[in-house]
C-alpha positions as CSV (number, residue, x, y, z in Angstrom):
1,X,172.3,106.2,124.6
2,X,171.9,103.0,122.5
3,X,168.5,102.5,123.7
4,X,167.1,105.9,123.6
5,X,168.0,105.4,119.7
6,X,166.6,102.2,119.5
7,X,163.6,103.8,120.9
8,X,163.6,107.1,118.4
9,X,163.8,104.8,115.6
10,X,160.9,102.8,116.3
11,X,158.9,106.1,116.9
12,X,159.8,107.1,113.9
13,X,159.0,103.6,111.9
14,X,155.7,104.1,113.9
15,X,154.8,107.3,111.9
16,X,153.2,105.6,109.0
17,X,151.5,103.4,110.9
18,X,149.9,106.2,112.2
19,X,149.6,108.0,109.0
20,X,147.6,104.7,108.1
21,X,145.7,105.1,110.9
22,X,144.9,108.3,110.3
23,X,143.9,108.2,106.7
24,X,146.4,110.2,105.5
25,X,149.6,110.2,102.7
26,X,152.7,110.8,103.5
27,X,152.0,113.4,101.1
28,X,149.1,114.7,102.5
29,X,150.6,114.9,106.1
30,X,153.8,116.9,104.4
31,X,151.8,119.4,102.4
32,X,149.7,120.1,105.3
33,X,151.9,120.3,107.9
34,X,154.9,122.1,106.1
35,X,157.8,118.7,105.8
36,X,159.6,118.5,102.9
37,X,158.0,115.2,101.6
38,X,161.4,113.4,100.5
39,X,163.3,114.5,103.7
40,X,160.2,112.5,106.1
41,X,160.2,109.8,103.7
42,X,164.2,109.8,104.5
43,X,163.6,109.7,108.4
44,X,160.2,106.7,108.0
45,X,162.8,105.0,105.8
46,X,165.9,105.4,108.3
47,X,168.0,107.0,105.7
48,X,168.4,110.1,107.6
49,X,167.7,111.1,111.4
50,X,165.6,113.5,112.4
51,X,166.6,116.4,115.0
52,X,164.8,116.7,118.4
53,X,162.6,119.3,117.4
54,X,161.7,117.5,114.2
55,X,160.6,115.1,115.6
56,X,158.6,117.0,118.6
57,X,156.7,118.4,115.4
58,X,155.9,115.0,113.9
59,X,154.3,114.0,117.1
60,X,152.6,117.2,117.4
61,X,150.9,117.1,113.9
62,X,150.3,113.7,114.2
63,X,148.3,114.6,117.6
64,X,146.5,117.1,115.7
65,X,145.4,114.2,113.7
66,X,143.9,112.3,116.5
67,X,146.3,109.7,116.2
């Protein structure tokens, strides 16, 4: 269990990366995809975690984005 967190966090510390990557704000990325922007700036900052699904449509948008 330990490392399949380990692992979800570093996913998630990945996502601006890949925003980077992408060209895009975190701002940007909310607006068009429909996150609240302070509650994904909680789960790139680890302040909160996000739930399964969440995060299945992070990596979906961020698909969508070629990256």
């Amino acid at each position: 269990m330990k490392k399949e967190i380990f692992n979800m966090k570093k996913e998630i510390f990945n996502w601006k990366w890949r925003l980077h990557q992408a060209g895009v704000t975190q701002k940007e990325f909310c607006q068009r995809f429909g996150f609240a922007e302070g509650l994904f700036s909680d789960w790139v900052r680890g302040r909160k975690q996000p739930k399964y699904s969440s995060i299945d449509k992070v990596e979906s948008a961020l698909k969508e984005l070629g990256v």
